[in-house]
C-alpha positions, 0 to 999 in steps of 0.5 A: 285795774284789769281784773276789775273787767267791763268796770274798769273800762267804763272807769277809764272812759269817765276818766278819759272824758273828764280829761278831755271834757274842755276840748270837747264842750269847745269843739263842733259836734263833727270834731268830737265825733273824730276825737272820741276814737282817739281818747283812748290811744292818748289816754294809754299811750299819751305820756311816758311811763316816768314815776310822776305820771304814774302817780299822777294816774294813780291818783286820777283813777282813784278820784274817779268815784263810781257807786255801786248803783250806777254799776248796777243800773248801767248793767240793767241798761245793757241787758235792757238793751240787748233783749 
C-alpha cells in the first residue's frame, strides 16, 4: 500500500470518507470541519489488529475502485493549482 505513495493516501481518504460518510452528511458543517482531522487517526488506529480486522480492511481497500483517469486528472489538477 505504501509503495503506491501519494495514490494510496488519496485511496485511504476515499475510503475513510465512505466509512465515515452517514456521520458526516448528519453533522452540522461546524462538526464535520472538527471531524475530518480525526479520520485518519480512527482509520489506522480505531480497531485492533485481530485477523478479522485486517481482512476486513483488506477486503475494504480492495473495493475501493479508482481509474486510471481520475489519477491522471487529480495529477493535472494539483499541478494546475501549483503553477
Amino acid at each position: 500500500m505504501l509503495q503506491d505513495g501519494w495514490k494510496a493516501i488519496y485511496k485511504a481518504s476515499i475510503l475513510m470518507l465512505r466509512d465515515n460518510d452517514e456521520r458526516l452528511r448528519a453533522s452540522c458543517f461546524e462538526m464535520v470541519l472538527s471531524q475530518l482531522p480525526l479520520l485518519p487517526q480512527k482509520f489506522m488506529f480505531g480497531e485492533a489488529e485481530t485477523p478479522e480486522n485486517v481482512k476486513k480492511f483488506e477486503d475494504d481497500w480492495n473495493s475501493v475502485k479508482i481509474s486510471d483517469q481520475v489519477f491522471e486528472r487529480v495529477t493535472y489538477e494539483f499541478e494546475d493549482s501549483i503553477l
